[in-house]
N, C-alpha and C positions, 0 to 999 in steps of 0.2 A: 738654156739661158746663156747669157753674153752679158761676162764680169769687166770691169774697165778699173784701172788707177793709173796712177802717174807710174808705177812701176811694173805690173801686170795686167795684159789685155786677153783675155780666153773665152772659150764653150766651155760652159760647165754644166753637168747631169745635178740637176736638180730632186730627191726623191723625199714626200712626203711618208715620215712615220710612226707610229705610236711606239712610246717609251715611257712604262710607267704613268698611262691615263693622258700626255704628251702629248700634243703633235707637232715631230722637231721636222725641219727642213733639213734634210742629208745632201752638203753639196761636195762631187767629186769633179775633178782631183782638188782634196781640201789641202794639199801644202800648197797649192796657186794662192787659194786664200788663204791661207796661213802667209805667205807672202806678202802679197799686197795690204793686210790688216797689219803687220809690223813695219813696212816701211811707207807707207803712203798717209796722206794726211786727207785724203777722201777715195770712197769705193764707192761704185755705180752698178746697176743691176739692170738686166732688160730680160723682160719673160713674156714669153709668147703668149697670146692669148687663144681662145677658142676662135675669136672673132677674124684674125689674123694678123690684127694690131699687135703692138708692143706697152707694156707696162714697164718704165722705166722709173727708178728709183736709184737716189745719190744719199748716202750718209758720211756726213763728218766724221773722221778715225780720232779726233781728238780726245784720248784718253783709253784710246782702246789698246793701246801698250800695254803700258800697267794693268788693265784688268784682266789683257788675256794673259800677262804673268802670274798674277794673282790666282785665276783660273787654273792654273797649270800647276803652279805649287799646292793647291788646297788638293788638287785631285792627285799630287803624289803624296801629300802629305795625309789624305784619305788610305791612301794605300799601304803605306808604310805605317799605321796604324796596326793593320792587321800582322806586319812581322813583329820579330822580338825589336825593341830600343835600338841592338848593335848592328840589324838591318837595315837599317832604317836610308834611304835615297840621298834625299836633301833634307837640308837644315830647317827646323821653321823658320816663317816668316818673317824678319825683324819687324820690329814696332817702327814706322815711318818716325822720324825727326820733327818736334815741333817746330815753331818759326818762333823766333822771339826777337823783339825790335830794341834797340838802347833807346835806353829814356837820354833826350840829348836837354842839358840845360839851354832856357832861353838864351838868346844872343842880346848881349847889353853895346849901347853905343860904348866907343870909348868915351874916356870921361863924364861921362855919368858919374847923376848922384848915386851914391851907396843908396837911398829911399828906392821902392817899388813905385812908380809912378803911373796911373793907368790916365790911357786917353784915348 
């Protein structure tokens, strides 16, 4: 198969395989894409077909930063599970930060009446 982004263009070995009742798509060499999924903002796929056409496929990377950090930390933080506490990798994952907006007061003409006036 033939991977494209703005930042990596490659052949990649594609192999279908079962894991745990699964069936994951194994692609090599996965740091290319490990590459192009952190710094590109779309990846593209093209896969041979029986027929000798191409099946080509483009996904948006929009948000696939974070998730494949997130990913990454849950599976060392799966890991470091099973040593003692003071083995432990990395830190858990902090709690993301809420968004909070200021309540802003209406804007009054100047000189205005002290009254609420609606109109």
């Amino acid at each position: 198969m033939l991977m494209n982004s703005p930042s990596v263009s490659t052949a990649l070995t594609m192999k279908c395989t079962s894991i745990g009742g699964n069936v994951f798509q194994i692609l090599t060499p996965f740091d290319a894409v490990f590459k192009a999924i952190q710094a590109g903002d779309s990846i593209g796929f093209a896969v041979a077909l029986q027929s000798g056409a191409f099946a080509v496929t483009r996904f948006s990377l929009l948000g696939a930063k974070p998730a494949v950090d997130r990913v990454l930390n849950e599976a060392a933080l799966g890991k470091s599970k099973s040593q003692k506490p003071e083995q432990r990798l990395t830190p858990p994952m902090p709690v993301p930060p809420t968004q909070t907006v200021p309540k802003i007061a209406p804007k009054t003409a100047p000189n205005s009446p002290s009254k609420d006036i609606s109109i």
